[in-house]
C-alpha positions as CSV (number, residue, x, y, z in Angstrom):
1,X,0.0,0.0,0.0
2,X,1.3,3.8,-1.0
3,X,2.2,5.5,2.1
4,X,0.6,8.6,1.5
5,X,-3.2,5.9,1.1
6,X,-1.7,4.5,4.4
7,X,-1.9,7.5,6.0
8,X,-5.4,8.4,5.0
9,X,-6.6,5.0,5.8
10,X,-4.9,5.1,9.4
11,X,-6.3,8.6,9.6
12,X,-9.8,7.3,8.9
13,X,-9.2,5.0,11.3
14,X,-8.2,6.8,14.2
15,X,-10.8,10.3,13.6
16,X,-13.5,7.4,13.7
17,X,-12.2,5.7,17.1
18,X,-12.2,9.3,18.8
19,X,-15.4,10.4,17.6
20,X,-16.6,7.1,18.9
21,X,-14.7,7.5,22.3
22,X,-16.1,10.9,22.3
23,X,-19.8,9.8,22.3
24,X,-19.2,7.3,25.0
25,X,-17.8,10.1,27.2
26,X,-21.2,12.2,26.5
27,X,-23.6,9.5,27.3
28,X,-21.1,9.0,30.5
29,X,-21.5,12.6,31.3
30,X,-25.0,12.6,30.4
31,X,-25.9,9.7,32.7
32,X,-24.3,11.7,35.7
33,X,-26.2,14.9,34.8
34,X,-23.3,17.1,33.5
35,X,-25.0,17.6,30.3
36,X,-22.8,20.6,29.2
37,X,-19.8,18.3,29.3
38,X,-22.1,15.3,27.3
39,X,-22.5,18.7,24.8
40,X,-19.1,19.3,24.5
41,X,-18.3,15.9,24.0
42,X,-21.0,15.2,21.0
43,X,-19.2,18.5,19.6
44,X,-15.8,17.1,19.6
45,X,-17.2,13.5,18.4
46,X,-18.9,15.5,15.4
47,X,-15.2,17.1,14.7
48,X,-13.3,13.8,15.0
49,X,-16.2,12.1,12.2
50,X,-15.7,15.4,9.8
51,X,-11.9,14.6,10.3
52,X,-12.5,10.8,9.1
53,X,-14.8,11.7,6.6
54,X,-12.0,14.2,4.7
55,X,-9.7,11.3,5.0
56,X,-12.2,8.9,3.3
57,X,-12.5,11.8,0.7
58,X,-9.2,11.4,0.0
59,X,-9.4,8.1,-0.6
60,X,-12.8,7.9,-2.8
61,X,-11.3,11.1,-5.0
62,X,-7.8,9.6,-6.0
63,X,-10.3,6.2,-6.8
64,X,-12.6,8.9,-8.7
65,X,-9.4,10.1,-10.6
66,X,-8.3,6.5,-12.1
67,X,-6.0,5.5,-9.4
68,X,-6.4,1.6,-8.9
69,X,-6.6,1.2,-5.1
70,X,-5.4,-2.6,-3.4
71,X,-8.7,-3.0,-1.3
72,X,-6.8,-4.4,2.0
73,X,-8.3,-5.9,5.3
74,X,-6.8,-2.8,6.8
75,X,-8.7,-0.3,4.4
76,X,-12.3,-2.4,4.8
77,X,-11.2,-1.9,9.0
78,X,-10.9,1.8,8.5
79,X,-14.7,1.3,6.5
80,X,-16.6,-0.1,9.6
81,X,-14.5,1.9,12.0
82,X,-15.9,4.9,10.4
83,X,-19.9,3.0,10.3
84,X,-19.7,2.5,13.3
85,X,-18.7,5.6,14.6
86,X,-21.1,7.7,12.9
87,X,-24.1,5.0,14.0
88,X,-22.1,5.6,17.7
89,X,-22.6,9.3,17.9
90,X,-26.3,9.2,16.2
91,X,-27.0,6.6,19.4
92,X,-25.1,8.9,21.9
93,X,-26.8,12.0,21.2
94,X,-30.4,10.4,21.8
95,X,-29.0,9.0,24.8
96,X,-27.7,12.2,25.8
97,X,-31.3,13.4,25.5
98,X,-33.3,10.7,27.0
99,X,-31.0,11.3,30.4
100,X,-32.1,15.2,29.7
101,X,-35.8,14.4,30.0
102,X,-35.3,11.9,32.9
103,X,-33.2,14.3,34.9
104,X,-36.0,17.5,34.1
105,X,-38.8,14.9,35.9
């Protein structure tokens, strides 16, 4: 694999674990109440999955463009990483708001 694919891939890969590490830490913070930290933390999970989605433009464009890309086990990896992640942060932020209507009864 080219280096400079590596990198996107790996880049994809690790935007999509923080966003997803992000949301975990909002529902946490939503569950205890602090529900401007569980904010903050959906905010920064949203900027990690913008971060993994440029790097899986990156990817699709030079594809787009004629380049012939090796699909690895690695690159589908960074694929679900970043499924995951976004279907992560959609669940987070209705948890975040079912523990805001709990905690307003």
């Amino acid at each position: 694999m080219e280096q400079e694919t590596l990198q996107a891939v790996m880049g994809l890969i690790m935007n999509a674990g923080n966003a997803k590490s992000e949301a975990v830490e909002a529902i946490q913070a939503a569950k205890k109440g602090e529900f401007t930290v569980a904010k903050e933390k959906l905010e920064t999970a949203n900027e990690c999955l913008v971060q993994a989605h440029h790097a899986q433009t990156e990817l699709l464009t030079k594809e787009a463009q004629g380049e012939e890309m090796q699909v690895t086990l690695l690159v589908v990896h960074s694929q679900d990483h970043l499924m995951t992640a976004i279907t992560f942060v959609d669940l987070a932020k209705e948890f975040v708001e079912v523990y805001k209507r709990i905690d307003e009864k």
